[in-house]
N, C-alpha and C positions, 0 to 999 in steps of 0.2 A: 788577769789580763786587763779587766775595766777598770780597775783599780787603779794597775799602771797607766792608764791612759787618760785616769782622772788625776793622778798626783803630777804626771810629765805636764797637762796641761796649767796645773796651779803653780808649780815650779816656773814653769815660761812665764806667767802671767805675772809674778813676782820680781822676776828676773827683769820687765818691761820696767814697773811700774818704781823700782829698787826702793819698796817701803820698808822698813829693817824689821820691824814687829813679825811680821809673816813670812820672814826671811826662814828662822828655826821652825816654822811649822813646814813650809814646804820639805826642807829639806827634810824632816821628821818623815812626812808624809810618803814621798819617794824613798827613802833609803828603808822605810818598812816594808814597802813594796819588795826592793831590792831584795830584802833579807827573806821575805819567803820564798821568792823564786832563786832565791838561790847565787846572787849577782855579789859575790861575797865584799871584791874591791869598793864595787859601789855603795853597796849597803854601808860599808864604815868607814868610807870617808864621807858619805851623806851625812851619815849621824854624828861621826866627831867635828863636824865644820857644823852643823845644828847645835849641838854640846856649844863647841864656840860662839857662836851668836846669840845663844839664849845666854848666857853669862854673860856676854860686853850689853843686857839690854837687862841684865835681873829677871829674867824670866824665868821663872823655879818649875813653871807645868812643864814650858815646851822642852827646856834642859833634861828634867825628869823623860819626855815621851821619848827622847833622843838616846838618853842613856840607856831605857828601856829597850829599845832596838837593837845598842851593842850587846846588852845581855844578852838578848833574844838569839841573837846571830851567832855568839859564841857557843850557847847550848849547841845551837843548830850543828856546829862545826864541832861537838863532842868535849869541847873546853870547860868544864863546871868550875873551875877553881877563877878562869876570865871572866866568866858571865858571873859568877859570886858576886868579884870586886865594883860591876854594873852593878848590881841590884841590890845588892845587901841592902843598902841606904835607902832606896826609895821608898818602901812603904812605912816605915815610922812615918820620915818626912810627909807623903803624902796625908798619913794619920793623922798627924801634928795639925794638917792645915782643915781639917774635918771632912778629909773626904771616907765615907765608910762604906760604901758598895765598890767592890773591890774590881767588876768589870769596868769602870769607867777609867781607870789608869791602869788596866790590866798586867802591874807586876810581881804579883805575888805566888802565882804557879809556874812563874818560871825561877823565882829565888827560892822556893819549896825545894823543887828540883835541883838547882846547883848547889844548895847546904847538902841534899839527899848525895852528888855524884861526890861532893869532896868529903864525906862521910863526917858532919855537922851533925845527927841525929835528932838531938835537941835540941837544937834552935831552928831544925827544921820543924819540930813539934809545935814548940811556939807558935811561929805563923800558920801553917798547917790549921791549930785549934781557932786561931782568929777567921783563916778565909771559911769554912767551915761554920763557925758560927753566928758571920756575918751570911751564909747562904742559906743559911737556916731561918735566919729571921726574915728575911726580904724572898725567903721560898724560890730564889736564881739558881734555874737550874744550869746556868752558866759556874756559877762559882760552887755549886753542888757537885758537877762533874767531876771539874778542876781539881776541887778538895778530894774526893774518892779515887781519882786517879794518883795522886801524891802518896793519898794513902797503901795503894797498893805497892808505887814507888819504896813509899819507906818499910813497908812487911818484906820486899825482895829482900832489900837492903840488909835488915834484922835476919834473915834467914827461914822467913817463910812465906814458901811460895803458894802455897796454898792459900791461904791469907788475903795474899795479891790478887791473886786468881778472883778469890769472890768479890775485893774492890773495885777491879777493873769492870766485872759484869754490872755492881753499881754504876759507876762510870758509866757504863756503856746505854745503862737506863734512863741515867737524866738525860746522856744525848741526844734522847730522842723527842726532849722537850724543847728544843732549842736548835735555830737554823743554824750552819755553816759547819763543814763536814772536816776540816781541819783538824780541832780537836778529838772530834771522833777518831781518825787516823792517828792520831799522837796514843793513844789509849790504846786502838788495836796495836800498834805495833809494843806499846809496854806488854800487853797479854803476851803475844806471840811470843815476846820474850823469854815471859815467864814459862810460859807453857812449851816451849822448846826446851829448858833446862828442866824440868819435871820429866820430860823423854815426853811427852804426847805429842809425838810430831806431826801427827794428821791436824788436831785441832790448833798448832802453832802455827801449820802451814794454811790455815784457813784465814788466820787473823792476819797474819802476812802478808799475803795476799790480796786482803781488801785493805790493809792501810796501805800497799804498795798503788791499788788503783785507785785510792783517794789522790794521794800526792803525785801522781803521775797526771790526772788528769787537772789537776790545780796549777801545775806547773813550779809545784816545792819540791826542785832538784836537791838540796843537799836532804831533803826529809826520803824522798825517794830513793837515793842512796844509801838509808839505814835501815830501811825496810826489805833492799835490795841483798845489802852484807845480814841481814839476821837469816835473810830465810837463805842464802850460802850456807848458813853456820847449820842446817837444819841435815843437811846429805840426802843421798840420793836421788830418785826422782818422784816429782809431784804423781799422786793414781789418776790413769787415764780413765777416759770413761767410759765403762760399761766393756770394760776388758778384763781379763783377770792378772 
């Protein structure tokens, strides 16, 4: 929420001032917003009107930060094959231009994931061993997370969940070296996942449950909605306390 009310306020102040350079960052800036809480219209035509203005200005970062959002948003909306055709392209290009810490354009755990949903395996590997062995060097446990949650992504995928199971617990360890609870929630609910198709549904419904009250209290309604339909998928009722 301060987020949006620091993007809404840059967005006005650009809109005053009509200087075109910082036209695609605002709108960059607010349609990110958009797209975690969930403001789906908004988020993509924030971002495709950013898409447009970094192009009529040659702007390859802010064009990139823009197309990065529709990625984002299409994951978000359960699309991997939409959000693919966003992201495929941007981290070469970003590579190309020497950027090599992978948090600073943040689009490569979300093109992991959409090669993983349209079942790409290997060229989800690829980038996979890149983000991975760029968090290894720079010891980010931001993109150490990222990478071990993919990783668990891609053993579901291959047919073992077990596998997942222990990359997600990785995941779940570098999270705790690193502020913002977001991704922690994107991770419980990949466990939960997994661990509801295994049949452990006490411990699926635990990890459910707290990515459900990450993204609830964040205000990432479409994220809260998948945490909402997994733990559906789990039946019955949650164990009351201290009853039998």
């Amino acid at each position: 929420q301060q987020a949006g009310r620091h993007a809404d306020s840059l967005y006005q102040t650009v809109g005053q001032t009509g200087h075109e350079q910082t036209e695609a960052v605002a709108r960059y800036a607010k349609a990110m917003v958009d797209a975690y809480l969930g403001r789906v219209d908004d988020a993509r035509a924030g971002a495709e009107e950013g898409v447009a203005s970094a192009e009529a200005l040659n702007d390859t970062i802010f064009r990139t930060q823009n197309l990065a959002v529709l990625g984002f948003l299409e994951l978000s909306l359960g699309d991997a094959a939409a959000a693919d055709r966003h992201l495929r392209p941007l981290w070469p290009l970003l590579a190309s231009m020497g950027y090599g810490e992978p948090s600073v354009y943040p689009v490569l755990p979300n093109a992991i994931e959409a090669l993983i949903g349209i079942g790409e395996l290997e060229e989800a590997v690829t980038l996979l061993d890149q983000l991975e062995e760029r968090g290894r060097a720079l010891d980010s446990a931001w993109a150490l997370s990222q990478a071990a949650r993919c990783r668990g992504l891609l053993a579901a995928a291959r047919g073992d969940p077990e596998a997942a199971v222990a990359e997600f617990e990785r995941a779940l360890a570098e999270n705790e070296r690193m502020p913002g609870p977001f991704e922690r929630g994107r991770t419980l609910l990949a466990q939960g996942a997994t661990l509801r198709r295994l049949k452990r549904r006490r411990d699926a419904r635990e990890s459910l449950e707290q990515a459900r009250a990450i993204f609830e209290e964040m205000g990432a309604r479409l994220w809260t909605e998948k945490a909402r339909a997994e733990l559906a998928r789990i039946g019955g009722r949650a164990p009351s306390a201290g009853a039998l």
